[in-house]
C-alpha positions in Angstrom: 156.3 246.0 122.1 156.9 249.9 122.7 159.4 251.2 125.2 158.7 254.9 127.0 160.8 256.8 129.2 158.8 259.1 132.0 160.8 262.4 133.3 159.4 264.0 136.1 162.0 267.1 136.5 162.6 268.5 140.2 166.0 270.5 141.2 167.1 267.8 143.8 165.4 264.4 142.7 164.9 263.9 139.0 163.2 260.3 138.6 163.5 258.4 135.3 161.0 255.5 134.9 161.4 253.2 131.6 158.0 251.1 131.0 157.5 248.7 128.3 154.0 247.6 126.6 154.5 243.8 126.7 151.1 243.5 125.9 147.5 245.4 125.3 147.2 246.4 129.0 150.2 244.9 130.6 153.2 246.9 131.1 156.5 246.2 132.6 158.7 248.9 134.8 162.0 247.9 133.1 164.1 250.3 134.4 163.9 253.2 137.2 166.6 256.0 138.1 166.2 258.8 140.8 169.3 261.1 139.6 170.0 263.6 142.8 171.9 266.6 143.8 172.9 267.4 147.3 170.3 269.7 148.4 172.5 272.3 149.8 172.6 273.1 146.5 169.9 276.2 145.5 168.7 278.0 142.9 170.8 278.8 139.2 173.9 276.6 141.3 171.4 273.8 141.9 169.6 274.2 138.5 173.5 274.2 136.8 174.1 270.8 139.4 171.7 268.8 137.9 171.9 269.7 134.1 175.5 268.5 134.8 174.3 265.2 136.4 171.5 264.9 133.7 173.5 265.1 130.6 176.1 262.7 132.4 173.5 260.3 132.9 171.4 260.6 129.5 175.1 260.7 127.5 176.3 257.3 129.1 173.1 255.1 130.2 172.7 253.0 127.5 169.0 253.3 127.7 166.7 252.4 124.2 163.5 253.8 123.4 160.6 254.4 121.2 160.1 258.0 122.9 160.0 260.4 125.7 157.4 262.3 128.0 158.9 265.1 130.2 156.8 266.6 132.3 156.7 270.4 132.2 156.1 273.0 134.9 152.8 275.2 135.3 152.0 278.0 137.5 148.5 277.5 139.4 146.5 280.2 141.1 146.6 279.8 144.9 149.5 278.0 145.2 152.8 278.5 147.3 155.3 277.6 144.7 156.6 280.9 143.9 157.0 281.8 140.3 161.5 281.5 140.7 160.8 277.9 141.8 158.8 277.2 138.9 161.6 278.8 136.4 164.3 276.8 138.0 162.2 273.8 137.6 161.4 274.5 134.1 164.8 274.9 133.5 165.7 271.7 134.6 162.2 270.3 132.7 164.7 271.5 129.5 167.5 270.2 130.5 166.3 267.0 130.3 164.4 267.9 127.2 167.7 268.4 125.3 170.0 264.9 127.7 167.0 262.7 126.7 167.8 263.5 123.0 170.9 261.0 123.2 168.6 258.4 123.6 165.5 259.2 121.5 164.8 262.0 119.1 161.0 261.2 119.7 160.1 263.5 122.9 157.3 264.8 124.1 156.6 267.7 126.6 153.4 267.8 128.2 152.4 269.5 131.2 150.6 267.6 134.5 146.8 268.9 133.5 147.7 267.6 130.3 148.7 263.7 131.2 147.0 263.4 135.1 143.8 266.2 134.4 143.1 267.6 138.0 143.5 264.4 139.8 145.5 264.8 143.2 148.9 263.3 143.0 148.1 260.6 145.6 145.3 259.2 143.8 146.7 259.3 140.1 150.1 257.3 141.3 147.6 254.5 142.9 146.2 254.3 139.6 149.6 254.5 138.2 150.2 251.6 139.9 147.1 249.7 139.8 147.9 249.7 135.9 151.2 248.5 136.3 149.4 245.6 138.4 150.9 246.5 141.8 149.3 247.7 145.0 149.3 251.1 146.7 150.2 252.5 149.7 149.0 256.6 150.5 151.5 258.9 152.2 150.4 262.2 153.7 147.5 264.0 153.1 145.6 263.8 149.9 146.7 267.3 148.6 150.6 267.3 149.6 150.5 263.2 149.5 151.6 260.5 147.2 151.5 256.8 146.7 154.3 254.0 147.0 153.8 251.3 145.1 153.6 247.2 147.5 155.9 245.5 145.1 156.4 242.3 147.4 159.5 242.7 148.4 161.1 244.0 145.1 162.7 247.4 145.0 164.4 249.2 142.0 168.1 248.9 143.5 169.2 252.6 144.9 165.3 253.9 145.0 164.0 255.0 148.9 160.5 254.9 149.4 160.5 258.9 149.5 161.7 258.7 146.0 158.4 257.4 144.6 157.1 261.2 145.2 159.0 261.7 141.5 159.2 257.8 140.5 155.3 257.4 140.7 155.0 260.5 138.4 157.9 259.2 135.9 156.4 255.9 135.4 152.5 257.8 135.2 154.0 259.9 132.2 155.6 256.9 130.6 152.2 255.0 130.7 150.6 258.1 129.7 152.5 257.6 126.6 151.9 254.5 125.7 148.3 254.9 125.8 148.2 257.7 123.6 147.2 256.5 119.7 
């Protein structure tokens, strides 16, 4: 059995998603953690926020692991993101690069074409999920969408549905680790 943490990094809703390989091809979603600033919080004061509520949480949660994925931050052609957003969220990408360190020294920084290719966000957390033997359920468009996993009636304690914008991601990256040779 091998145990993976997913981080996907974002200056208000960082989501933590710890998966285990019970099995060749079955995985369990052992543990999953949305850690959030208040969003009247911006820019360096909100990067600063939630490197303070990272290394809180990665110094005192008790988590175990074989190893990490973090998800870094890319600039694409086209897109509205401007190029500030992307530095504060690759600043908070190394923040948890350097909290996830109390729990493993195994870590891994891979950016999204990297783990997910060019698949739209919506389609790769169905898939996510699908893998993890749940259901799926699209939100919004297919470019600016995402999935929430049908998990009869079970819920991570603390995790909205909005969260799984991050969460789905978290638990992708985790899985993308553990099918890596």
């Amino acid at each position: 059995m091998k145990t993976a943490i997913g981080i996907d990094p974002d200056l208000h809703t960082t989501a933590v998603a710890v998966v285990q390989r019970v099995d060749e091809g079955f995985f369990v979603l052992e543990s999953a953690v949305i850690v959030r600033i208040d969003r009247m919080f911006g820019g360096l004061v909100a990067v600063k926020q939630m490197c303070s509520e990272l290394h809180l949480f990665f110094s005192t949660c008790g988590l175990q692991t074989d190893f990490a994925i973090v998800e870094g931050q890319q600039q694409y052609r086209g897109r509205t993101k401007s190029p500030q957003d992307i530095t504060y969220l690759a600043q908070v990408a190394g923040a948890c690069l350097a909290g996830v360190n109390a729990v493993t020294e195994h870590v891994i920084l891979v950016n999204p074409p990297q783990w997910k290719g060019q698949v739209p966000k919506q389609i790769h957390q169905a898939r996510t999920y699908a893998k993890m033997g749940w259901g799926a359920e699209a939100r919004g468009g297919l470019r600016t969408g995402y999935s929430i996993p049908r998990l009869a009636g079970v819920t991570p304690r603390g995790i909205q549905s909005t969260d799984w914008k991050h969460l789905g991601d978290a638990v992708g990256l985790a899985l993308w680790g553990l099918e890596q040779p």
